[in-house]
N, C-alpha and C positions, 0 to 999 in steps of 0.2 A: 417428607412423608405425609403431613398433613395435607399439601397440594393435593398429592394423589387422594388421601381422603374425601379431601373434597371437593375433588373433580368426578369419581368413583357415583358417592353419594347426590350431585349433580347429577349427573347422567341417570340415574333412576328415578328421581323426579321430573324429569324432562319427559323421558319417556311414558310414564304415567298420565303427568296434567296433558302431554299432547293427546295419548290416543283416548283417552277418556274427556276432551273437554267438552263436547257435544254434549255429552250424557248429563255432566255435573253443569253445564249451562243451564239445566230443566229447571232447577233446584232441587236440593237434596231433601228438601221438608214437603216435598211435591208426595203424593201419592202417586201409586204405579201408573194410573189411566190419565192420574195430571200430567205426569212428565210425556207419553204418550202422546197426552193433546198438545203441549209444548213441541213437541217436536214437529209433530203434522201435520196440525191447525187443521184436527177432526171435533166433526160434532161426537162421534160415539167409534170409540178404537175396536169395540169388539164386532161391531160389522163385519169387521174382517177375520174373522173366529181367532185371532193370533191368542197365542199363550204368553201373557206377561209374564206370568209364573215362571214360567220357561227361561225366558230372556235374564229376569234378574234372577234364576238360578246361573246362566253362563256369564254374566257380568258380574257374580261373584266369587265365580271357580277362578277367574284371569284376575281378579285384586286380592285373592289371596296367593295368588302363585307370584306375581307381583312384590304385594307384602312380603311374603318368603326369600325371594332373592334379594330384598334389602338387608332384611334381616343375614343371610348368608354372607351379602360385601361387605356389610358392617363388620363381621364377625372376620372374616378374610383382611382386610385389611387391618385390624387390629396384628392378627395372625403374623399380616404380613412384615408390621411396622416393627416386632420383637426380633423377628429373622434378620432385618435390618442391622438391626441394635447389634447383632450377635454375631452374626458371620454374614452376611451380605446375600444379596440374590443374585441370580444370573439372568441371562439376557432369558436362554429357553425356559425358564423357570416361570419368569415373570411372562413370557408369549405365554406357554400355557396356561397359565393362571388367568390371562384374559381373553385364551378362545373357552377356555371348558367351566371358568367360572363367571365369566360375563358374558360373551357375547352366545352362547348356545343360550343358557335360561332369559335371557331379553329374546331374543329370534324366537324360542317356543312361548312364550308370552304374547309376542306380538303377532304372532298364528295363530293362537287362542282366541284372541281378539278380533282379528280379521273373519275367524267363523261365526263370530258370532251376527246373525242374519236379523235387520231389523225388518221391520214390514212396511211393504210398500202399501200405498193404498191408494186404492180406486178414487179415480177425478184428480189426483196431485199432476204438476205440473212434470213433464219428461218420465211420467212411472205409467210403463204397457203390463208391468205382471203384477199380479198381486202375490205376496209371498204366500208361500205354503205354510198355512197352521202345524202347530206342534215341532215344526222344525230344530225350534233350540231344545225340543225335548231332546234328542240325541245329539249324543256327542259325537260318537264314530264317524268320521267324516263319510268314510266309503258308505254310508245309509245316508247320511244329505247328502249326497250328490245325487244319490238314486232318489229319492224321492222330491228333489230340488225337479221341478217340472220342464221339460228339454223344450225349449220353442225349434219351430222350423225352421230349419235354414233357406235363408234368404229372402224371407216373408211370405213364401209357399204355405199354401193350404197342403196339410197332408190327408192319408184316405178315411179320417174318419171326419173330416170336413171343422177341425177344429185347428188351432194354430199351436197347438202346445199339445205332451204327450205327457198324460202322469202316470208315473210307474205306480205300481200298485202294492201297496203291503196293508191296507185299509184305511192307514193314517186319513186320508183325503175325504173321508165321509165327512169330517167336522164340518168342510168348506161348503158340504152339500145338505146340514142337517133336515132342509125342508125337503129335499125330492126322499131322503132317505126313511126319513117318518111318513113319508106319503105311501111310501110302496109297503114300508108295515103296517099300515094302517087299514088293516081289514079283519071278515068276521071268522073267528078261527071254526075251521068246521066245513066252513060254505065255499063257492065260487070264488078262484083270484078275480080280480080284476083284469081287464084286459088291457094290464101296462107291462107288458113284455120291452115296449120302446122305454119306460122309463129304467127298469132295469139296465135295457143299453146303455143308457145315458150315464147312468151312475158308472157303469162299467167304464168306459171308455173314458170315465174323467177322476179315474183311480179312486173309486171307490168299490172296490174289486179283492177278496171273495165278497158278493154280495151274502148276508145272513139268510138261512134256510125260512123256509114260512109254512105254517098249518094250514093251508087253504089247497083247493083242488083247482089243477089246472084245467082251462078253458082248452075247448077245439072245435074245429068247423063244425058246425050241425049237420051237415050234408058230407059228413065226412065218409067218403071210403075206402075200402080195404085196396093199399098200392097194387098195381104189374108185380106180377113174375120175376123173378129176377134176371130170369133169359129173354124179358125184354124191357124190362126196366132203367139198365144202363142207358139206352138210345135213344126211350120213348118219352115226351114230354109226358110230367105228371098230368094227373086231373087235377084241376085247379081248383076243385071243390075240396079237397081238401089244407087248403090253406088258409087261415083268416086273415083276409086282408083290407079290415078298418085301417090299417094304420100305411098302407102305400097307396103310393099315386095311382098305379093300375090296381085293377080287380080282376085280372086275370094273366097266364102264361102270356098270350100271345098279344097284351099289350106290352111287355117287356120286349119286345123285339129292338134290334139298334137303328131299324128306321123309325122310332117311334122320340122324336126329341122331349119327349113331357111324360114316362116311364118311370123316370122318378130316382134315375144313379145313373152315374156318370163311364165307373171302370167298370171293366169285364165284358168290353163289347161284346155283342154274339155269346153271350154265355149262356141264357137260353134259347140258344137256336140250334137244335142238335145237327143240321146241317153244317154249319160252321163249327161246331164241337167235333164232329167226326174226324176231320183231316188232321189236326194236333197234333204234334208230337210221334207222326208216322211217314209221314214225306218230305222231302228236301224241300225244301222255300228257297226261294233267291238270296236267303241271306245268309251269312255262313256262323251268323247265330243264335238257328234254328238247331237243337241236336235234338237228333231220334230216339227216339227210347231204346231202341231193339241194340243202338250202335253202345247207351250208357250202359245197359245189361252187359253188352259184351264183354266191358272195361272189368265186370267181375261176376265172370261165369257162376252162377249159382251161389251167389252168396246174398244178392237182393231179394230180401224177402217180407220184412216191414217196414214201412217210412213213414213221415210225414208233408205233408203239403204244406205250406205257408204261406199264402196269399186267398186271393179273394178270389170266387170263381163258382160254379156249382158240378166241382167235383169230375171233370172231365179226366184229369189227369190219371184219378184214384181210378177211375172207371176205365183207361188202357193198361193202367199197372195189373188192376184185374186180371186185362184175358192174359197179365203174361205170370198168372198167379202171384202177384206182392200186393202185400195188405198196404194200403196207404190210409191212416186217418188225413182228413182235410179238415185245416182252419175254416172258420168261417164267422159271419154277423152280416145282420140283418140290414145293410149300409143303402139301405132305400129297393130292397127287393128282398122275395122270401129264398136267401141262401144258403140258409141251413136246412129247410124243409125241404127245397128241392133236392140236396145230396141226399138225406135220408132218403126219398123218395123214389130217388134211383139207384136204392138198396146198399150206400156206401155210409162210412163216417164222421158225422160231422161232428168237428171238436169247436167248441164254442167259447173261447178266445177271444182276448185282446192280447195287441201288440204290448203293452203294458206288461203283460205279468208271468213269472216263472212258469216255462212250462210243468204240467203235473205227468212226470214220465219221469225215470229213473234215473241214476249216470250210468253212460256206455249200453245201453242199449237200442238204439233206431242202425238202421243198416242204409237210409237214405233218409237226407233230406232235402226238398227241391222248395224252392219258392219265385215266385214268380207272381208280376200287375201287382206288387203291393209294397217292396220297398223298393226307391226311387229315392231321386236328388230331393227329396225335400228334408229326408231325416236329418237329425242332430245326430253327428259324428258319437259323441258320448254316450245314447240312446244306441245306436247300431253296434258300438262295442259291448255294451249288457246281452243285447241279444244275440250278438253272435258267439259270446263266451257260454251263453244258454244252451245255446243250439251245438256247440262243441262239448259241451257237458254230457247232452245225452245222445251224443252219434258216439257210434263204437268205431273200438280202434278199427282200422281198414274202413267204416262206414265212408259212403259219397257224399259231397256236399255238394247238390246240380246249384248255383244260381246264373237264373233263367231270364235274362234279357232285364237286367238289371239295367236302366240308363241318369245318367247327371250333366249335367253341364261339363266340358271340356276343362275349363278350368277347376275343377272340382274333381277330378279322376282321380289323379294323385291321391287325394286324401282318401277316396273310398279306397282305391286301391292297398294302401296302406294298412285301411282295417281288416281287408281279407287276410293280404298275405302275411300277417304278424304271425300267423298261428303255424305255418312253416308247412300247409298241407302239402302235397306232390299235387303238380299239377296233371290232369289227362285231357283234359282240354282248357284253351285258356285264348278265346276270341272278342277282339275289341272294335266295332264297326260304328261309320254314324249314324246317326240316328237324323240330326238334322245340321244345320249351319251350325249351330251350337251345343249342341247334344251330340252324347256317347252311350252306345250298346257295350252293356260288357255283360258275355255269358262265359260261365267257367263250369268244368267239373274238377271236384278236387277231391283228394284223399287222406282221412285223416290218420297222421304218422299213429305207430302202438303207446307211446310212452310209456313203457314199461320202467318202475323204479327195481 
């Protein structure tokens, strides 16, 4: 019985000095920022805004949980060695005793420890990300992972021209504290500034709800009263009504797509109401192209609000129109003025990043279509937030259009995977290529009632 004592008692200091010997290598008389620099061979650790605090709060929740299950085998095997004395153990006695008293509290120990996320830091050798501040502040796993920043798959730039996506809960302003005191930093009372792009900026690198401000928004000086709305959808805005210090053109009809220095990449033809017109109302040679007229069909009179999900200015919302369905459309300013153009053409623009919870209800949209904006570059993990988002607020029987959604060949399976987990009914479901390498996949889907 002593063996087993102290094989028992073994086995928890093993496990201890291993997973902790990095840490206790700093030295234990180190000061938090010492052991830091011991670790990194940094001149200044908080460059990187991380929360020490943080850290040696979760390197001390795992050594006291630790401590604890010593304390328990001690106290078990004591337990155990009288049972001995007295009538004996049995074989399943003693297996349980070492799945439910050792090896689960080691295994949820050594999970503990594995969360706990040290910081990467800029210029070290083999390290692309910098960790995300405040991190070890939470413990809930399913919150670090969402706020654990999604790099793109397969070294793709995605559409907001950055390599990594931050979810947003605000956490992320720490990492930005100068752009974020920059944009509060005005006369309360008088004129913002004219950093609407810096706002982007914060946005799209999750630092997102941006905090409200006292100051009065700027607009074109030459600014005029929009078209009609009978002919507003069709007709390119006046450009005087937009300010455009901060894009490449200074006007509509430099954004055209024979213009290669326009200043954005996606949404070819999206301001050229000639190429907006045909969309989404005649067959194309490709079979997936679908018609609006043909997705109404699929539910006679029951489309009547949706939303848009991609990048665009607003064409889609502007045929849902004449067929009466309200569509709010996504949108950001991703190197042309795309949200002022949809308002302009007297439709919705919701002003969104892919980053953060939609602000809509659960089970109320009756459509949702997206299209030119998710693509093979996403993180799998990133695609599953949003589409459990976007299943949250489509109602039962709601459509789910996605619209020429394409990835690489060997990458299908896995998208595919993330759609159909959700068990919609399909009513269209077409998969075309795209190129040598590349696949189209456009679907419409319906989401089952799950009624409890």
């Amino acid at each position: 019985m002593g063996l087993l004592q102290i094989l028992l008692g073994g086995l928890v200091i093993v496990v201890s000095v291993t997973s902790l010997f990095r840490l206790y290598s700093a030295g234990i008389l180190l000061h938090d920022e010492d052991i830091c620099r011991h670790l990194y061979s940094v001149k200044d650790v908080y460059d990187v805004g991380f929360d020490v605090n943080a850290l040696s709060d979760r390197i001390m929740e795992v050594l006291v949980k630790l401590a604890s299950l010593q304390e328990k085998l001690e106290s078990s095997v004591q337990n155990l060695e009288k049972s001995l004395d007295q009538k004996g153990v049995s074989k399943s006695e003693y297996k349980r005793f070492l799945e439910e008293e050792v090896l689960k509290p080691l295994y949820s120990a050594h999970i503990s420890l594995r969360q706990v996320r040290l910081p990467r830091v800029k210029g070290l050798k083999n390290s692309t990300l910098q960790e995300t501040p405040l991190i070890n502040t939470f413990r809930i796993e399913e919150i670090r992972k969402y706020i654990t920043p999604k790099e793109n798959r397969v070294g793709k730039i995605n559409i907001y021209r950055t390599e990594r996506i931050y979810n947003s809960i605000g956490h992320h302003c720490v990492s930005m504290k100068n752009e974020l005191e920059e944009y509060m930093n005005y006369d309360i009372g008088s004129f913002c500034k004219d950093d609407w792009n810096l706002a982007q900026k914060l946005m799209i690198n999750g630092c997102d709800p941006l905090p409200r401000r006292r100051c009065l928004t700027r607009a074109s000086k030459l600014y005029q009263k929009p078209y009609a709305i009978n002919e507003s959808l069709w007709k390119l805005p006046d450009g005087q009504n937009v300010r455009w210090d901060n894009y490449a053109c200074r006007n509509f009809n430099c954004l055209s797509s024979k213009n290669p220095k326009r200043g954005y990449s996606k949404c070819t033809g999206c301001f050229e109401m000639d190429k907006e017109r045909v969309k989404w109302i005649t067959n194309s040679s490709l079979p997936i192209d679908f018609v609006i007229s043909d997705v109404l069909a699929t539910k006679p009179g029951e489309i009547r609000i949706g939303l848009d999900f991609g990048i665009g200015t607003g064409t889609f919302a502007a045929r849902m129109k004449e067929h009466n369905v309200t569509i709010i459309s996504t949108a950001l300013n991703l190197g042309a003025p795309f949200s002022e153009m949809i308002a302009l053409r007297g439709l919705l623009p919701l002003y969104v990043t892919l980053n953060q919870r939609l602000p809509f209800f659960d089970n109320t949209m009756d459509l949702i279509h997206t299209t030119g904006f998710l693509d093979g570059w996403i993180n799998l993990q990133l695609m599953d937030f949003i589409l459990f988002d976007w299943d949250r607020i489509l109602r039962p029987g709601g459509l789910l259009w996605l619209d020429r959604f394409f990835c690489s060949r060997k990458d299908l399976d896995d998208y595919m995977y993330m759609v159909l987990q959700f068990r919609y009914r399909k009513h269209k479901w077409v998969i075309s290529p795209k190129s040598t390498d590349e696949i189209f996949l456009s679907a419409l889907l319906e989401k089952p009632p799950r009624s409890l």
